[in-house]
Residue, then its C-alpha position, 0 to 999 in steps of 0.5 A: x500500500x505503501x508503494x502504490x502511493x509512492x507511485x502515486x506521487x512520483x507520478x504526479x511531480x512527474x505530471x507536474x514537471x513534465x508541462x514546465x519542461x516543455x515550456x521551458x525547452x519552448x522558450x530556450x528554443x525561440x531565444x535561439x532562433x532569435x538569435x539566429x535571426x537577429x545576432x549578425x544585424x545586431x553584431x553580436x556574432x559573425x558566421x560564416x554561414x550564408x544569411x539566408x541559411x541563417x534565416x532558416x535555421x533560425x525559422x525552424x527553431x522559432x517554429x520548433x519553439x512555439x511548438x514546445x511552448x504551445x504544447x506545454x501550455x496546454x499540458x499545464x493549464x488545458x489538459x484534463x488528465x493531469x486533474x483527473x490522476 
């Protein structure tokens, strides 16, 4: 019985942590799609890369990051399964 609850609330910091993870990868990743897109204009970095090939990685991050920022906010305040457990 002992155990079984254990689990229980293991289960549920995991259930907890899991959203803030998410939105916290989220914003990590949008910062460095910024970065991506706006350090040489700012002069904060010099690649050798093209800016175009800059400009689509950076794409590609921020979409990313929205996408984990997205997914995380629904997991945190939307989902009805982490009220039900």
């Amino acid at each position: 019985m002992l155990m079984q609850q254990e689990r229980s609330s293991n289960r549920r910091i995991q259930i907890a942590y899991r959203p803030l993870g998410e939105l916290l990868r989220g914003i990590f990743f949008l910062l460095f799609g910024l970065f991506a897109f706006f350090a040489e204009k700012l002069g904060l970095g010099n690649f050798r890369l093209d800016p175009w090939v800059m400009n689509i990685f950076g794409a590609i991050l921020v979409a990313y990051g929205l996408f984990r920022v997205y997914r995380g906010i629904k997991q945190l305040f939307f989902d009805k399964r982490t009220e039900e457990n």
